[in-house]
C-alpha positions in Angstrom: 38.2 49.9 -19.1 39.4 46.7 -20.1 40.0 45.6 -16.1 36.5 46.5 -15.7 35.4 44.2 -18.4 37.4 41.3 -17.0 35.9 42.0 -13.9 32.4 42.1 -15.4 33.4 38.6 -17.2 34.6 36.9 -14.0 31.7 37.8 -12.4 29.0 36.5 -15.2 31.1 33.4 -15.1 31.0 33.0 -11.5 26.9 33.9 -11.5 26.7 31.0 -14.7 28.4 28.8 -12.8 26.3 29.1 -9.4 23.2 28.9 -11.7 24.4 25.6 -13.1 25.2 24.0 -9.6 21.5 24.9 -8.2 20.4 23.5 -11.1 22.4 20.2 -10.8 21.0 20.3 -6.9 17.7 20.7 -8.2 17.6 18.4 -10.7 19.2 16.0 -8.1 16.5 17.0 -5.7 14.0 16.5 -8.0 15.0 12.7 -8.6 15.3 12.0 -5.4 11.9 13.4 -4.0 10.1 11.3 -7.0 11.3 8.8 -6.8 13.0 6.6 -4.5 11.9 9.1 -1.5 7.7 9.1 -2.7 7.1 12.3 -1.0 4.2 12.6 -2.7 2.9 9.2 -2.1 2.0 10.9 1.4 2.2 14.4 1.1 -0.7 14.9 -2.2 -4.0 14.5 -1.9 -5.5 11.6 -3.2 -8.3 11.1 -5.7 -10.5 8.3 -7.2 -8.1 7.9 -9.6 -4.8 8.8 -7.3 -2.4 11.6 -6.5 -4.4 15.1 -7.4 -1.6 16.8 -9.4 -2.8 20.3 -9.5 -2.7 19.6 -5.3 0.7 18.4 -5.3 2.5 18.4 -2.2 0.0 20.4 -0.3 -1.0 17.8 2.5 -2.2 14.4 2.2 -2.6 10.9 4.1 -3.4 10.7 7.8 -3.1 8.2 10.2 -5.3 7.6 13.9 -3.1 5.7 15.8 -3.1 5.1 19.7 0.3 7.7 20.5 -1.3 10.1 17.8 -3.2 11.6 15.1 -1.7 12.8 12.2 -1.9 14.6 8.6 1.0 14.7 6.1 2.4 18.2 6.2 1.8 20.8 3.2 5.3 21.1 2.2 4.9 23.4 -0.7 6.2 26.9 -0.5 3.2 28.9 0.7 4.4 31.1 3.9 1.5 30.5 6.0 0.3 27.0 5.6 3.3 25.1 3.7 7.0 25.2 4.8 7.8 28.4 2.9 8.7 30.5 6.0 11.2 27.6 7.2 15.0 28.2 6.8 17.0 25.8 5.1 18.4 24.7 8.5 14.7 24.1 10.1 13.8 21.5 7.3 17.4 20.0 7.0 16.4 19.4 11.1 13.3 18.2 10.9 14.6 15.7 8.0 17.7 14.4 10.0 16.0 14.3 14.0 12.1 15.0 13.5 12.0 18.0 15.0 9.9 21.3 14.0 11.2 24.8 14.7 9.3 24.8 17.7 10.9 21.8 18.9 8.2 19.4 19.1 8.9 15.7 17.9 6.7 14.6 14.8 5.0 11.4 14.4 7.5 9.0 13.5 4.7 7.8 10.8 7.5 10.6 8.6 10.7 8.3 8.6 13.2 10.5 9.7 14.5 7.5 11.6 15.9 6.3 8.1 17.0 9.8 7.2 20.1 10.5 8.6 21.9 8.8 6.6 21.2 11.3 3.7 24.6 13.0 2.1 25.0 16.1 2.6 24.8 17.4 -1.2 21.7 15.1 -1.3 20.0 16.9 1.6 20.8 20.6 0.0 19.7 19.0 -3.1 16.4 17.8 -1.1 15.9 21.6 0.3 16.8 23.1 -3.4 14.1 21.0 -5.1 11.2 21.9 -1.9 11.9 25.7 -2.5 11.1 24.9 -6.9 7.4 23.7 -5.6 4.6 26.4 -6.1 3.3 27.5 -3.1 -0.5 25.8 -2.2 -2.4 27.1 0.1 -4.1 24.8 2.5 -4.1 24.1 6.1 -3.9 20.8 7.2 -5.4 19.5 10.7 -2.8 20.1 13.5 -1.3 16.7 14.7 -2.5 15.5 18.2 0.5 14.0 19.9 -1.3 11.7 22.8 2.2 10.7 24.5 5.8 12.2 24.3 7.0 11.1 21.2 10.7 9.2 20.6 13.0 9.8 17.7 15.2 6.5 16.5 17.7 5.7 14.1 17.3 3.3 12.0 20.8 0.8 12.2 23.5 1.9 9.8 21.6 5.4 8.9 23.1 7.3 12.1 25.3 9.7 10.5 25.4 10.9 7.0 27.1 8.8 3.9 29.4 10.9 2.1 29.2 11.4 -1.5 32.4 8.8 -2.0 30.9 6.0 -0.4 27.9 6.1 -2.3 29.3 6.2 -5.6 32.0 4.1 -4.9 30.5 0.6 -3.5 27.3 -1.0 -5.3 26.3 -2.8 -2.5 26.4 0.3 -0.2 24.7 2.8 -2.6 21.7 -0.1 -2.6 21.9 0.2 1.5 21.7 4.3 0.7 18.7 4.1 -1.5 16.9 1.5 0.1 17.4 3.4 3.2 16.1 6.6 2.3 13.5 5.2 0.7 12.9 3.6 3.9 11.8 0.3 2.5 12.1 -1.6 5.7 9.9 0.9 7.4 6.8 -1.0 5.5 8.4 -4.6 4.8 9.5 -5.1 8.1 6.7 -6.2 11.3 5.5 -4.8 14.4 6.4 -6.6 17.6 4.3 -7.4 19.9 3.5 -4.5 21.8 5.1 -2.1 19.6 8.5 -0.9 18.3 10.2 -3.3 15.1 13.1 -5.3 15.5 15.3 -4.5 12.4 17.6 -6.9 13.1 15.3 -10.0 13.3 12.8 -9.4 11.5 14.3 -7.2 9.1 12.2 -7.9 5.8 9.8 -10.1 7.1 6.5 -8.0 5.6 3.3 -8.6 7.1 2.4 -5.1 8.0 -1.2 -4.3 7.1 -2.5 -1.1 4.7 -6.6 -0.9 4.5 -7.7 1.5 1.8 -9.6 1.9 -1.3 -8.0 -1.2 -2.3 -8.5 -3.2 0.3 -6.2 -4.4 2.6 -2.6 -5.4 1.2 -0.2 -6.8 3.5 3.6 -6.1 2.7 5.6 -9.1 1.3 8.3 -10.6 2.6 11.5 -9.1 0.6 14.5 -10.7 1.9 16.4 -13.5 0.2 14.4 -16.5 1.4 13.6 -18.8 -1.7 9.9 -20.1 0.4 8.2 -16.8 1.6 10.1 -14.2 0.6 12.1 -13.3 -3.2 15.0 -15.7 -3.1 13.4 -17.5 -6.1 13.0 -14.6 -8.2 15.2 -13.1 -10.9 16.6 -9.4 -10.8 14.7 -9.0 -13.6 11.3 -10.1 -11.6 12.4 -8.1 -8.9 12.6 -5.0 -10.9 9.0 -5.2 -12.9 7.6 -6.0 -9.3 9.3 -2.6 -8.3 8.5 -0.6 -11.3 5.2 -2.1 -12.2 3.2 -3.5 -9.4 3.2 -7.3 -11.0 4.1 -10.4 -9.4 6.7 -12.5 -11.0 3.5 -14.2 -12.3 2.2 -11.3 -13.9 -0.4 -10.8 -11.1 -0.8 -6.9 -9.8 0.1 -6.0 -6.7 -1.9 -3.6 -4.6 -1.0 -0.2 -3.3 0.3 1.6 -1.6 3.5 1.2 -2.8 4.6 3.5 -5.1 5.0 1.9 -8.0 4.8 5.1 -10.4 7.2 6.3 -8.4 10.1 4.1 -9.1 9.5 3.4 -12.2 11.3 6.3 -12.9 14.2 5.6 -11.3 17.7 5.1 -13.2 18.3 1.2 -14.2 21.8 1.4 -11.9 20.6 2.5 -8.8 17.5 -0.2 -9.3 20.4 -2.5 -9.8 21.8 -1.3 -6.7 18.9 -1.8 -4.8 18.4 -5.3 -5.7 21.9 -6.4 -5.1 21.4 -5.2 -1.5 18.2 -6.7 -1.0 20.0 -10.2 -2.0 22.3 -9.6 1.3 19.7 -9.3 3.6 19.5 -12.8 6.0 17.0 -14.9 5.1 13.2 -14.6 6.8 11.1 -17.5 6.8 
């Protein structure tokens, strides 16, 4: 009797402590996804007012473009028009090389260029948090792919970081972030005739965003004290990030996501910023 209790104990234990590790991945998951990732920033619908909550995650933004035309994905959990009939495997693939179950290459608009760099942990965490999300039914328009689409890795983000190297260099956990939150997918130019050189023109901005808003154009974010944020404090930097305003107090237009990364922990903001002062220069 009492070796049956102690194996009835053990195994409580051992279902408490799986419980508490999901939810540490979820939480994790959840951070991640709101904020430094801004899923939602292209996969909810959007409203006079912004992101339609009740709607979250159920498809959003789409873009006409000469090689395609594309809708942000439902990734909610409903079977038939979400991702809730995907394994863990088909989404951790389609985050790392772009690729759907069926094997077709998405629109590169989704920046899985910048995501293989994700930790391991972080990508279950990623997958953990996806599977919380109700389940929303709605069926997007499929993508129309008008030329064989390329997958590329963004420079430094080929393989995964490991949990150690993250944590254990400020300077590299800024890289991490900034790279999954694929910052220099928006703040760095087209070349002429397509493709971005993110080793030249790495942080240059100029990109254009019509919208209800207007037309923004992203800024120049490397160190340069002339055009791009070499002049401005941390502290400038960070209420720019979290808040939309200038260093003069002016707002800044969408569609960054703002909202997002304003909740966002002080030390990985840190992070971000001390990696943004080691970027070369862009005049």
């Amino acid at each position: 009797m009492f070796r049956k209790l102690g194996l009835a104990c053990a195994f409580g234990a051992a279902l408490m402590t799986s419980a508490y590790a999901q939810s540490d991945l979820v939480k994790r998951g959840d951070y991640l996804v709101n904020t430094i990732m801004t899923c939602a920033n292209c996969h909810t619908p959007k409203g006079p007012t912004g992101d339609i909550a009740e709607k979250a995650f159920s498809g959003g933004l789409s873009w006409d473009e000469p090689p395609f035309k594309v809708t942000a994905s439902n990734i909610t959990q409903d079977k038939e028009t979400g991702i809730g009939s995907w394994t863990d495997a088909q989404i951790k693939m389609l985050l790392r090389t772009g690729k759907r179950p069926n094997g077709v290459q998405i629109a590169e608009v989704m920046p899985t260029a910048f995501y293989g760099i994700i930790s391991d942990r972080d990508m279950n965490a990623i997958v953990a948090y996806l599977r919380t999300i109700k389940p929303i039914s709605n069926k997007v328009p499929d993508p129309i792919y008008r030329m064989q689409l390329p997958h590329h890795a963004y420079p430094g983000s080929e393989k995964p970081y490991t949990e150690a190297t993250i944590n254990g260099d400020k300077l590299k956990k800024g890289f991490y972030l900034a790279t999954i939150g694929h910052c220099m997918e928006c703040h760095t130019p087209f070349k002429a005739g397509g493709g971005k050189d993110f080793v030249g023109d790495l942080g240059k901005g100029g990109m254009e965003f019509p919208g209800p808003w207007g037309k923004s154009v992203s800024r120049n974010i490397t160190p340069s004290k002339t055009k791009g944020i070499g002049a401005w404090t941390d502290a400038e930097i960070k209420t720019a990030i979290t808040t939309g305003k200038d260093k003069d107090g002016k707002p800044l237009k969408p569609p960054m996501g703002y909202h997002y990364y304003s909740k966002m922990t002080g030390e990985d903001l840190d992070a971000v910023i001390a990696y943004l002062r080691t970027v070369p220069a862009q005049d």
